[in-house]
PDB file of N, CA, C and O in Angstrom:
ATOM      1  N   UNK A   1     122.730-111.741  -2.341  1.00  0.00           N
ATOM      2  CA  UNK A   1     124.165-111.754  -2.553  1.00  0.00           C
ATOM      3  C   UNK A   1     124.849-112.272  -1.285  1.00  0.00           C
ATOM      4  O   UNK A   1     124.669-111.806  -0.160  1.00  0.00           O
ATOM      5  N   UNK A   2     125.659-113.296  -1.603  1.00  0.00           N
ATOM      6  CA  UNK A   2     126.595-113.552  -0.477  1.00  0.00           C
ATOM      7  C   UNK A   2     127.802-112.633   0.110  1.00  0.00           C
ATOM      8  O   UNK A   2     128.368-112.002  -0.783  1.00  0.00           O
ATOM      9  N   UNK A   3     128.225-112.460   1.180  1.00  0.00           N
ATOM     10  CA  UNK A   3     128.627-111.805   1.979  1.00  0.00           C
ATOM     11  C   UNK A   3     129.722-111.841   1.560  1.00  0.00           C
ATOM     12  O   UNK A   3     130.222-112.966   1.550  1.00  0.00           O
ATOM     13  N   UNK A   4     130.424-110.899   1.133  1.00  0.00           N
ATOM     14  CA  UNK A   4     131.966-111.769   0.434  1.00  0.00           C
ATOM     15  C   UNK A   4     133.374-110.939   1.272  1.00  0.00           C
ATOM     16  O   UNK A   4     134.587-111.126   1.185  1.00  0.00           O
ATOM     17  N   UNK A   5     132.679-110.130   1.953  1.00  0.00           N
ATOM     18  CA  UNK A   5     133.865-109.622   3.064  1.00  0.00           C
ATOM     19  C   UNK A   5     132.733-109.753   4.460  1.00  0.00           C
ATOM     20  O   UNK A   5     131.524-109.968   4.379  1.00  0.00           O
ATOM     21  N   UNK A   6     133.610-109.535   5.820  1.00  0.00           N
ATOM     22  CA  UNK A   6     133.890-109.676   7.437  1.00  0.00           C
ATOM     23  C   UNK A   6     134.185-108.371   7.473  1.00  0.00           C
ATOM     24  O   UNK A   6     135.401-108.346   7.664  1.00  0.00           O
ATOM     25  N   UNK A   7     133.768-107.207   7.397  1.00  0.00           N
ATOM     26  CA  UNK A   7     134.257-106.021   7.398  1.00  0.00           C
ATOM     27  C   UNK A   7     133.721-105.413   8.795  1.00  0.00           C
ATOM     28  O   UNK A   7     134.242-104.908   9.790  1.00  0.00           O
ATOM     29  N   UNK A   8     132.441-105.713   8.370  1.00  0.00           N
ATOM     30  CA  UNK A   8     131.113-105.093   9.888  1.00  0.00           C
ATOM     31  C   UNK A   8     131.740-105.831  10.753  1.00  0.00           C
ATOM     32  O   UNK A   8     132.175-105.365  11.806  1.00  0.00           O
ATOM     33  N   UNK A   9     131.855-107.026  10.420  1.00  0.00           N
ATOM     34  CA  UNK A   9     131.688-108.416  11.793  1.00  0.00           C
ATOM     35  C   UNK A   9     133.237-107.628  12.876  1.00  0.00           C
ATOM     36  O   UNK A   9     133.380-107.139  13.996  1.00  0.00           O
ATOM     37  N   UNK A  10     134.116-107.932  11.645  1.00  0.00           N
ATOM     38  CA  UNK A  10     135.281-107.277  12.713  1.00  0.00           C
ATOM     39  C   UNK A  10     135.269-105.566  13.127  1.00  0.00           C
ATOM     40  O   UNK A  10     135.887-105.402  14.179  1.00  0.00           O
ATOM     41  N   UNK A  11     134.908-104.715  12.753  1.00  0.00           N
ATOM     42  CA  UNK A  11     134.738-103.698  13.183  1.00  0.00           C
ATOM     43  C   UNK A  11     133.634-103.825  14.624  1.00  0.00           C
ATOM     44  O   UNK A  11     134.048-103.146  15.563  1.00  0.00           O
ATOM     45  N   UNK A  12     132.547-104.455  14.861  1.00  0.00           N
ATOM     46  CA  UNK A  12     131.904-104.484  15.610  1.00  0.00           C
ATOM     47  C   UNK A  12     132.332-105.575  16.639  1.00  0.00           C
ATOM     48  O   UNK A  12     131.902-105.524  17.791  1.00  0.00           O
ATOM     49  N   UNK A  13     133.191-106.574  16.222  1.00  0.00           N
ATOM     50  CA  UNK A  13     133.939-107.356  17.640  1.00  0.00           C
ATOM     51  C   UNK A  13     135.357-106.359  18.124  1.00  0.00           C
ATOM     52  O   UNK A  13     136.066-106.847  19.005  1.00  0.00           O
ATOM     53  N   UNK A  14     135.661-105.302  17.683  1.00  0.00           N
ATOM     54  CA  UNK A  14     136.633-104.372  17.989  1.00  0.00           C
ATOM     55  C   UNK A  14     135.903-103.039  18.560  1.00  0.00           C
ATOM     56  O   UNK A  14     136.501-102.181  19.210  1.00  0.00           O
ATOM     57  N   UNK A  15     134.517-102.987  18.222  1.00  0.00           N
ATOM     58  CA  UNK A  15     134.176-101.686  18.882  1.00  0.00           C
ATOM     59  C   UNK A  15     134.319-100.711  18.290  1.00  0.00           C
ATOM     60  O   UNK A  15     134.053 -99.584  18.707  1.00  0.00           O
ATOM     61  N   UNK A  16     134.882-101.075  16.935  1.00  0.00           N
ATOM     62  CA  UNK A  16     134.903 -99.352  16.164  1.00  0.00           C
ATOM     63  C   UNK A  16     133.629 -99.037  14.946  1.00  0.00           C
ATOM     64  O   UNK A  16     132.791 -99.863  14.584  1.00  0.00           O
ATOM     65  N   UNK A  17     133.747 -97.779  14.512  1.00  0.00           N
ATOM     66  CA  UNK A  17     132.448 -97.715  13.969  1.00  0.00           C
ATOM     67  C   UNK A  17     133.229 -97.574  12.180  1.00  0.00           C
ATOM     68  O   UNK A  17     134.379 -97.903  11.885  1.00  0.00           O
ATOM     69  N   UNK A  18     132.593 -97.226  11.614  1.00  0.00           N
ATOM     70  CA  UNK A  18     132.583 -96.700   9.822  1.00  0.00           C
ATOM     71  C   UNK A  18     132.931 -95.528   9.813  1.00  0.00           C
ATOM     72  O   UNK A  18     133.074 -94.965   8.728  1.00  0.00           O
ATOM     73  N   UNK A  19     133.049 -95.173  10.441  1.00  0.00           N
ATOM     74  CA  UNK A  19     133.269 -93.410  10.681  1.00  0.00           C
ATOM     75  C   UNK A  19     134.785 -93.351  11.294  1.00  0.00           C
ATOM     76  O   UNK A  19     135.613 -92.447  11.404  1.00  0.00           O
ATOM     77  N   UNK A  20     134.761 -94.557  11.595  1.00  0.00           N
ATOM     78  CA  UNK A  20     136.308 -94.100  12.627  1.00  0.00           C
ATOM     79  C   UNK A  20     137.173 -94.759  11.701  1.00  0.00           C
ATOM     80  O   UNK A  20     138.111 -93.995  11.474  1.00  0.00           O
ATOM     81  N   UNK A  21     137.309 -95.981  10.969  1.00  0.00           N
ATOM     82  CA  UNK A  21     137.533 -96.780   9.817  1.00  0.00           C
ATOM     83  C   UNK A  21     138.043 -95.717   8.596  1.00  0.00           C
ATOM     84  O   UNK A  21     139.157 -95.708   8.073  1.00  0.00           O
ATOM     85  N   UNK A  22     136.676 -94.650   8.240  1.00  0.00           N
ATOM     86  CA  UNK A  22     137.108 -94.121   7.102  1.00  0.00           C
ATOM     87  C   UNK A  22     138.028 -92.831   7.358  1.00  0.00           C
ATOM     88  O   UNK A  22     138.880 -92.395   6.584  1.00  0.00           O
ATOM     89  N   UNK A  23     137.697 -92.354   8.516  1.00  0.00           N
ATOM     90  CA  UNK A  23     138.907 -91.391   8.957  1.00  0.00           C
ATOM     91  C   UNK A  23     140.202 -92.001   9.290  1.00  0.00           C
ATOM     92  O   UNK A  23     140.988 -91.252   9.871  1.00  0.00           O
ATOM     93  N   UNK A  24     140.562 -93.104   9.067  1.00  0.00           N
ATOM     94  CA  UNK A  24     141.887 -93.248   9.460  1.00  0.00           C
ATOM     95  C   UNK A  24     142.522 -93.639   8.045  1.00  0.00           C
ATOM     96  O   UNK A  24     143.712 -93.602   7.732  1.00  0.00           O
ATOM     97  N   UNK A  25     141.453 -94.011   7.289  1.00  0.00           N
ATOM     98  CA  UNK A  25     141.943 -94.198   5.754  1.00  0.00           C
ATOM     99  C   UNK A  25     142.064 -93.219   4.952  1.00  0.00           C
ATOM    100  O   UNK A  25     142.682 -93.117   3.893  1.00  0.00           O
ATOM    101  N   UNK A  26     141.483 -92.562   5.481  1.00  0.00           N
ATOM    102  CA  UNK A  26     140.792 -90.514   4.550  1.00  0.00           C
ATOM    103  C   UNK A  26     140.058 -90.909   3.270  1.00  0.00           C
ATOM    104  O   UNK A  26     140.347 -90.581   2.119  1.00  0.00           O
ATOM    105  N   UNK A  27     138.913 -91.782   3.752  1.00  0.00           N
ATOM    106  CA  UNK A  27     137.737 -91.858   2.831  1.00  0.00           C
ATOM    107  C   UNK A  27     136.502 -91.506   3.294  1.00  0.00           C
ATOM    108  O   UNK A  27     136.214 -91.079   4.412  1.00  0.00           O
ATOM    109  N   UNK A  28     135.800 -91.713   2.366  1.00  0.00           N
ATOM    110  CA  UNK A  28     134.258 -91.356   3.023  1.00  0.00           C
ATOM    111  C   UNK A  28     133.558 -91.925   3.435  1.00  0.00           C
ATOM    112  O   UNK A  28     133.448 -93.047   2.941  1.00  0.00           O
ATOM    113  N   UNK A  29     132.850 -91.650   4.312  1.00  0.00           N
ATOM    114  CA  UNK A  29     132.232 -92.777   5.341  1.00  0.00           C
ATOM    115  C   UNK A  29     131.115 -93.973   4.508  1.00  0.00           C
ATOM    116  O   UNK A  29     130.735 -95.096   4.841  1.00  0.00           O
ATOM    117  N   UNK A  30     130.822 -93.066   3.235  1.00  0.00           N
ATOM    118  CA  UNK A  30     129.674 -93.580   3.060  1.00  0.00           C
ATOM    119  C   UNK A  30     130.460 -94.979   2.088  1.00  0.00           C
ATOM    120  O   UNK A  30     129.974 -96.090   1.877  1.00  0.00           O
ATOM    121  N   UNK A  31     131.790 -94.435   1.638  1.00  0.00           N
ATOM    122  CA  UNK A  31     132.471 -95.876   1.191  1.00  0.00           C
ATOM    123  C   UNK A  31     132.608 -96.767   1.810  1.00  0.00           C
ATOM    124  O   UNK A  31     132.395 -97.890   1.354  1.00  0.00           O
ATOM    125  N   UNK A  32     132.945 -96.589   2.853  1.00  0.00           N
ATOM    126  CA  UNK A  32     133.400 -97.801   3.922  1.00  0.00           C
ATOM    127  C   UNK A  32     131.509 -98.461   4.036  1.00  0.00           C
ATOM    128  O   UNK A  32     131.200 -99.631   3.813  1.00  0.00           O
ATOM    129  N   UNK A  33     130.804 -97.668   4.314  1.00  0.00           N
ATOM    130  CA  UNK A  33     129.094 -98.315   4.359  1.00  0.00           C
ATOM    131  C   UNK A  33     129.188 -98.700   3.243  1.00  0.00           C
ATOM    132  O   UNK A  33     130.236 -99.131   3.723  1.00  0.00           O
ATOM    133  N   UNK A  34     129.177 -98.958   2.360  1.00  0.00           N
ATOM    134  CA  UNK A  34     128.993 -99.701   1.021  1.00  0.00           C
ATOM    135  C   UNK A  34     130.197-100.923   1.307  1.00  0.00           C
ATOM    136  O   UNK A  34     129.651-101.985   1.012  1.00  0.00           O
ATOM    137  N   UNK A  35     131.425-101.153   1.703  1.00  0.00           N
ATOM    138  CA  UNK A  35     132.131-102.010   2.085  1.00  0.00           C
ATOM    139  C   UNK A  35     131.372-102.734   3.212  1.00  0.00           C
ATOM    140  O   UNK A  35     131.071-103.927   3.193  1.00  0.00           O
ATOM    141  N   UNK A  36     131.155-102.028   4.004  1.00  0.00           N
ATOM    142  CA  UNK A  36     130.473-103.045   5.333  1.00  0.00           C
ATOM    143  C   UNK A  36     129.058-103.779   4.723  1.00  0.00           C
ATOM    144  O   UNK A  36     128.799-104.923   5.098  1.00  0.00           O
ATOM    145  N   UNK A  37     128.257-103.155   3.876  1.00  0.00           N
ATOM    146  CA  UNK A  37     127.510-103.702   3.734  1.00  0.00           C
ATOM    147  C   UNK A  37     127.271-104.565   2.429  1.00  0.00           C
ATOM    148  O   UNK A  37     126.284-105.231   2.116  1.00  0.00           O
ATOM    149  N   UNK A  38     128.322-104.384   1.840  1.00  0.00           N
ATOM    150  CA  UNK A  38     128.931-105.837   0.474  1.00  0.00           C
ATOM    151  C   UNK A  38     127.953-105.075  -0.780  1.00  0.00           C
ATOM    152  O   UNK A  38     127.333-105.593  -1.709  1.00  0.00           O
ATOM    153  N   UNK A  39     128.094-103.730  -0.404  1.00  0.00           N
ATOM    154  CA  UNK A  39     127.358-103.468  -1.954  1.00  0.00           C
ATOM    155  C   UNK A  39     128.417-102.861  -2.579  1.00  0.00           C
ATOM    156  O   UNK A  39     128.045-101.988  -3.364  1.00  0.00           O
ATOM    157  N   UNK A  40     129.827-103.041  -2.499  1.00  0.00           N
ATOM    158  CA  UNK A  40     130.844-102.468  -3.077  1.00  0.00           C
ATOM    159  C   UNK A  40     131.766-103.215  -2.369  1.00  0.00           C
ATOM    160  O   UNK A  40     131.585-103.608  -1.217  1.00  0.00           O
ATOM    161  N   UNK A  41     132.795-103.426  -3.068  1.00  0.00           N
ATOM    162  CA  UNK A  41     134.497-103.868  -2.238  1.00  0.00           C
ATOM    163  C   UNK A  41     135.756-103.361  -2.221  1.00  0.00           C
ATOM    164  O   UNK A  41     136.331-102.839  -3.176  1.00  0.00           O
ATOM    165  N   UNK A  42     136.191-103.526  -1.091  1.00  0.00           N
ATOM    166  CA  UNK A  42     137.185-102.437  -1.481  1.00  0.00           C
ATOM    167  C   UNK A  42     138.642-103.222  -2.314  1.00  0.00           C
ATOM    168  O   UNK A  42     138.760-104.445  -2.242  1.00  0.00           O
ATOM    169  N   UNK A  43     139.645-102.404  -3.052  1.00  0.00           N
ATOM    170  CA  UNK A  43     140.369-102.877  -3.423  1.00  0.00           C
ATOM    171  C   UNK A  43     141.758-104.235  -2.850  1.00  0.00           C
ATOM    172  O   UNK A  43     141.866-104.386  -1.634  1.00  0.00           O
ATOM    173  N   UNK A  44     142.274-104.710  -3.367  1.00  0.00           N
ATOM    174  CA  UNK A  44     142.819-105.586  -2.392  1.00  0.00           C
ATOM    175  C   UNK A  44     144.005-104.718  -1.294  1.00  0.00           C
ATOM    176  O   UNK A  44     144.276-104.918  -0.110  1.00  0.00           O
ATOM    177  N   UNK A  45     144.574-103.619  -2.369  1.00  0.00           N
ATOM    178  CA  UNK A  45     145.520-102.939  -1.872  1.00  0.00           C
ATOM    179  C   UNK A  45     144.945-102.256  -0.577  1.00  0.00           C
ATOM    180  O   UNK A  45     145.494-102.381   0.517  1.00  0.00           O
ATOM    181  N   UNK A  46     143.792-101.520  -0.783  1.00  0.00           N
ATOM    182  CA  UNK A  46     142.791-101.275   0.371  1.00  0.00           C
ATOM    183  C   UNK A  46     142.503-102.250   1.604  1.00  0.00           C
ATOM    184  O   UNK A  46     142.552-102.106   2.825  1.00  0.00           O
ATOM    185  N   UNK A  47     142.199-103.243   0.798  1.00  0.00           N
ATOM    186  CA  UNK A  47     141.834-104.550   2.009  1.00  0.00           C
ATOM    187  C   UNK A  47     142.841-104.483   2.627  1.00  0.00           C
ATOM    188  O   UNK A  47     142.625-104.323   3.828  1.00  0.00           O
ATOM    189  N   UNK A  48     144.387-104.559   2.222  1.00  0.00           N
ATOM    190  CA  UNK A  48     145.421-104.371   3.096  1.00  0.00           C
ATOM    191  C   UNK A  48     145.545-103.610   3.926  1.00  0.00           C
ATOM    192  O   UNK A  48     145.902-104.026   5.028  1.00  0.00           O
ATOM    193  N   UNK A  49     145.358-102.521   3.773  1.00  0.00           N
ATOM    194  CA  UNK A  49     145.279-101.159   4.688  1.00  0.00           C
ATOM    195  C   UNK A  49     144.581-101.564   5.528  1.00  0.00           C
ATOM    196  O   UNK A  49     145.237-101.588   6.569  1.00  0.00           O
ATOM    197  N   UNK A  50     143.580-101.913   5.688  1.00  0.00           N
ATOM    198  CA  UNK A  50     142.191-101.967   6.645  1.00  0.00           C
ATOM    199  C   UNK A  50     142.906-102.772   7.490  1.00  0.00           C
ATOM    200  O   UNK A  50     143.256-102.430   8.620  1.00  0.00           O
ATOM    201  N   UNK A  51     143.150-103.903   6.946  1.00  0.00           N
ATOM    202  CA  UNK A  51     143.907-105.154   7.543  1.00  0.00           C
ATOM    203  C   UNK A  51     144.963-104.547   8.705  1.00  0.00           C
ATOM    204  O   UNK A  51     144.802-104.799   9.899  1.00  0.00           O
ATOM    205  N   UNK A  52     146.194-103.615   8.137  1.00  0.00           N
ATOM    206  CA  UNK A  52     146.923-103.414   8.952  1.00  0.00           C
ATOM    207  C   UNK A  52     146.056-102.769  10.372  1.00  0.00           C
ATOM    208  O   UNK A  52     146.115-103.133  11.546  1.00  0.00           O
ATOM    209  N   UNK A  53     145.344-101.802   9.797  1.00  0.00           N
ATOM    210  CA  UNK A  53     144.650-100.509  10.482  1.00  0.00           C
ATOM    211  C   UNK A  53     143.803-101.492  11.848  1.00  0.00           C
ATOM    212  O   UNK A  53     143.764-101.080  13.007  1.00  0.00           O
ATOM    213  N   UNK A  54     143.361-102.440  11.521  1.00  0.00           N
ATOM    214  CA  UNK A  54     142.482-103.644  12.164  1.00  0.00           C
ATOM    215  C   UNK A  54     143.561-104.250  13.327  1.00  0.00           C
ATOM    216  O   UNK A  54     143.279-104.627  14.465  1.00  0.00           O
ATOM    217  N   UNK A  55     144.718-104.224  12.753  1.00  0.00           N
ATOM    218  CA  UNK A  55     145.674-105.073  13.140  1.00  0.00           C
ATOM    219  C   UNK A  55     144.866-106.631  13.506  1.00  0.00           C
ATOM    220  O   UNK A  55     144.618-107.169  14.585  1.00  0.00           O
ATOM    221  N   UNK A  56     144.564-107.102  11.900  1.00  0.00           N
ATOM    222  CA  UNK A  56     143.831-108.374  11.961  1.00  0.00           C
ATOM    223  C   UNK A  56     144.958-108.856  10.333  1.00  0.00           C
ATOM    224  O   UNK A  56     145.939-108.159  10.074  1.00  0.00           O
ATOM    225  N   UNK A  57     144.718-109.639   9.761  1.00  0.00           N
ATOM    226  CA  UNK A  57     144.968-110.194   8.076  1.00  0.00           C
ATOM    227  C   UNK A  57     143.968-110.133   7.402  1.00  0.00           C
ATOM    228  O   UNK A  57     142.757-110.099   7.622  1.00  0.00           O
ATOM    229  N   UNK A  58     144.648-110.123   6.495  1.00  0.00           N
ATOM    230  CA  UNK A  58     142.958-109.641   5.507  1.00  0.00           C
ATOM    231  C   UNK A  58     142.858-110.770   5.207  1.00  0.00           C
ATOM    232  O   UNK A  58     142.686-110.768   3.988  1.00  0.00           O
ATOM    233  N   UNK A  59     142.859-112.202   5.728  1.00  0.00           N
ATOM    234  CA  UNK A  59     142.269-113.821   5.311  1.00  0.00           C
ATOM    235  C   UNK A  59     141.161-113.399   6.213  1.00  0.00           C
ATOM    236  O   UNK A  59     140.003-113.632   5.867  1.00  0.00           O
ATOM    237  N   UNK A  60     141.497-112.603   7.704  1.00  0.00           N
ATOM    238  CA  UNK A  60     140.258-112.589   8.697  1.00  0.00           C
ATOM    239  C   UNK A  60     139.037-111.052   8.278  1.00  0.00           C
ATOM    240  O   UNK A  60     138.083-110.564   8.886  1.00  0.00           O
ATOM    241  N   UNK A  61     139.531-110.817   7.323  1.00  0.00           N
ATOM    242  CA  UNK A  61     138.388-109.794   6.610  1.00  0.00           C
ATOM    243  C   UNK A  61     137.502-110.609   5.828  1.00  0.00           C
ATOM    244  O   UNK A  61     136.288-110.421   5.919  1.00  0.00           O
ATOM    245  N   UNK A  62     138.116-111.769   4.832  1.00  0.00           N
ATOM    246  CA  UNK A  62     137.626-112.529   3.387  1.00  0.00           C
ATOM    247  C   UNK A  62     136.680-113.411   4.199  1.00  0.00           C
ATOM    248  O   UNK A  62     136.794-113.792   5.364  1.00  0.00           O
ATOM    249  N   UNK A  63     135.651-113.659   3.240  1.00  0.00           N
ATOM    250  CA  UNK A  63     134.827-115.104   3.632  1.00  0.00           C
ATOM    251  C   UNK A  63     135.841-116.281   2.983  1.00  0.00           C
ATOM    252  O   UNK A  63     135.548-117.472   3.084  1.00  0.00           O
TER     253      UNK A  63
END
């Protein structure tokens, strides 16, 4: 399967982990691991959140 989100990539050029990601969203960690690792996606409304939370755009989340 192709990679269809930048989720890991930018969390790990920022230094933060999945754990710190899903506590600021109040999800579970193991969601955000299924997001980082493209075996699930998160919603777009979600992608937004992350986006802000990133303080990145969610074009720089998308492949």
């Amino acid at each position: 399967m192709k990679d269809l989100n930048r989720l890991k990539v930018v969390l790990v050029e920022q230094k933060k982990t999945g754990k710190w990601l899903a506590e600021q969203l109040g999800k579970d960690p193991s969601t955000v691991s299924k997001w980082c690792s493209n075996k699930m996606q998160p919603s777009l409304e979600m992608l937004t959140k992350i986006a802000q939370i990133l303080n990145v755009t969610t074009k720089d989340l998308i492949n």
